[in-house]
C-alpha positions as CSV (number, residue, x, y, z in Angstrom):
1,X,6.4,25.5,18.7
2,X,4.4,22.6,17.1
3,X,4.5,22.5,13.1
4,X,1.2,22.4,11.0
5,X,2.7,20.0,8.6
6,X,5.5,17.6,9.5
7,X,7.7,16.2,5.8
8,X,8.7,12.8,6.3
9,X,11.3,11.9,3.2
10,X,11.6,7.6,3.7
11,X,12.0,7.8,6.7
12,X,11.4,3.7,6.7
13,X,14.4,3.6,4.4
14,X,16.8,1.1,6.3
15,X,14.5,-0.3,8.8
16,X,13.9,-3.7,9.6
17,X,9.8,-4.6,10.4
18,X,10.1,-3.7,14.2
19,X,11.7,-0.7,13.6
20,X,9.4,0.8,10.6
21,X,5.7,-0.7,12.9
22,X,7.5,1.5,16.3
23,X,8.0,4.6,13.9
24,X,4.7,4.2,12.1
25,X,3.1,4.3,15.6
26,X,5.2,7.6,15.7
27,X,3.9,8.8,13.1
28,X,0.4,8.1,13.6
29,X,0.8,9.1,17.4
30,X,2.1,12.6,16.3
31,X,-0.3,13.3,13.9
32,X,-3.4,12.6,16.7
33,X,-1.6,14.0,19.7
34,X,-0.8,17.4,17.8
35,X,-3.2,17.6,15.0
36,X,-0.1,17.9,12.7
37,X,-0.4,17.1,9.2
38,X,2.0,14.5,7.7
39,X,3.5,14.5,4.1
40,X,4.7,11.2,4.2
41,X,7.2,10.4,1.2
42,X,7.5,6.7,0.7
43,X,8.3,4.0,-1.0
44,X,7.4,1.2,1.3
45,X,3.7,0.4,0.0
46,X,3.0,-1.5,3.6
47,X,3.8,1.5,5.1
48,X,1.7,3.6,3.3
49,X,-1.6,1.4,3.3
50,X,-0.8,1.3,7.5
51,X,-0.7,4.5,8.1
52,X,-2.0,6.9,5.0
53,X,-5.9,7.7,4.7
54,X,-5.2,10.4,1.5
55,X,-2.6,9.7,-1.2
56,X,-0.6,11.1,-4.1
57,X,0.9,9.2,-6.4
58,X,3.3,10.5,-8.7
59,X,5.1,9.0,-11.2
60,X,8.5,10.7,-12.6
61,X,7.4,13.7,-10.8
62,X,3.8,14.0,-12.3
63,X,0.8,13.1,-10.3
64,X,-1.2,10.3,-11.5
65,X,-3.9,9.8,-8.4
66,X,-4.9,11.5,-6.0
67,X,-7.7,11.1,-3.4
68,X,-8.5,8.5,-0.6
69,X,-6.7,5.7,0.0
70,X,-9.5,3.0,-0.5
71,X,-10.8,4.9,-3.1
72,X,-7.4,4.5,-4.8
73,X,-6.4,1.1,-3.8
74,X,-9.5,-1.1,-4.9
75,X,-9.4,-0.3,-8.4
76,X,-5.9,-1.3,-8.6
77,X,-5.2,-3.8,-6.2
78,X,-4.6,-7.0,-7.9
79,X,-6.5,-8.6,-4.9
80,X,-9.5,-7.0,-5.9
81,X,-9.2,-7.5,-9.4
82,X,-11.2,-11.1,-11.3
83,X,-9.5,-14.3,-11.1
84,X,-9.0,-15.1,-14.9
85,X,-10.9,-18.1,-14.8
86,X,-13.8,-17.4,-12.4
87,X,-14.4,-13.8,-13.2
88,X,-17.2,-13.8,-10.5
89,X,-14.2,-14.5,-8.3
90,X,-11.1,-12.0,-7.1
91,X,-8.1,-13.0,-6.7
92,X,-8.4,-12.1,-3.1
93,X,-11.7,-14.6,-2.6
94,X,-9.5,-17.2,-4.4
95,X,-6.8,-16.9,-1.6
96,X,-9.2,-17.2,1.0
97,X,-11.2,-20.3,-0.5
98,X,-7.6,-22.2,-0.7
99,X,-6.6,-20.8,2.9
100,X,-9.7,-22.8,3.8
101,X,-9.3,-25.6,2.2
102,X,-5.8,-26.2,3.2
103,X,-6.1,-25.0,6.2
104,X,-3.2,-22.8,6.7
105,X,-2.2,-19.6,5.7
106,X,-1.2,-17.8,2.6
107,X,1.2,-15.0,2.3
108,X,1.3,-13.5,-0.8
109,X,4.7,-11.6,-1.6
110,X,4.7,-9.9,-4.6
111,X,2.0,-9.8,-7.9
112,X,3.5,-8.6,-10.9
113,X,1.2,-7.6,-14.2
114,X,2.6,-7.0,-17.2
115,X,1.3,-5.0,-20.2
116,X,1.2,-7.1,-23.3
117,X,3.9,-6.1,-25.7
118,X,5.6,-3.3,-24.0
119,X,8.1,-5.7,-21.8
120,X,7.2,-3.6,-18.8
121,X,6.4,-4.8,-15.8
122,X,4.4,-2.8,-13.0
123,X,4.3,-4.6,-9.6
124,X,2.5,-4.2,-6.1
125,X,3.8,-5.8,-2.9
126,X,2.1,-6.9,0.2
């Protein structure tokens, strides 16, 4: 019996970075071995922007997004977004001039934006 849709609830949860790439290769080789749909609930936004080519973002329960993941992710991605001081420049073209220039690489960790006067903070991760 193979299953049309396979739900996978964190299944990263716990996992250190060789375990989460051998079961995202899992993942990935189930769904194009079988054909089998995965509904992949998860936290882990590395994960998700490995394996995922459609998304659904919900937020307390209510969807927000929906649709492709690049359609999704440009918009939003603070990479993508203008550098405050060369808007003709994103932030992710300013990484790569100063990986250049230094000659090594960058890793970036974390971004955080936060909403003027609400003392909220929203983040993305790499």
């Amino acid at each position: 019996m193979e299953p049309e849709v396979l739900l996978l609830d964190e299944p990263m949860a716990g996992m250190n970075l060789e375990e989460k790439e051998d079961m995202s290769r899992f993942v990935l080789d189930v769904n194009n071995h079988y054909g089998t749909t995965i509904a992949l609930i998860e936290h882990d936004m590395g994960v998700v922007m490995d394996i995922s080519d459609h998304i659904i973002v919900l937020d307390q329960g209510e969807k927000i997004a929906e649709g492709k993941l690049k359609e999704y992710y440009a918009p939003f991605c603070l990479l993508e977004q203008p550098y405050i001081r060369e808007p003709k420049m994103t932030v992710g073209q300013l990484i790569q001039e100063k990986i250049a220039v230094i000659k090594e690489n960058i890793v970036v960790r974390r971004f955080a934006r936060f909403e003027v006067g609400s003392g909220n903070e929203s983040s993305a991760t790499d």
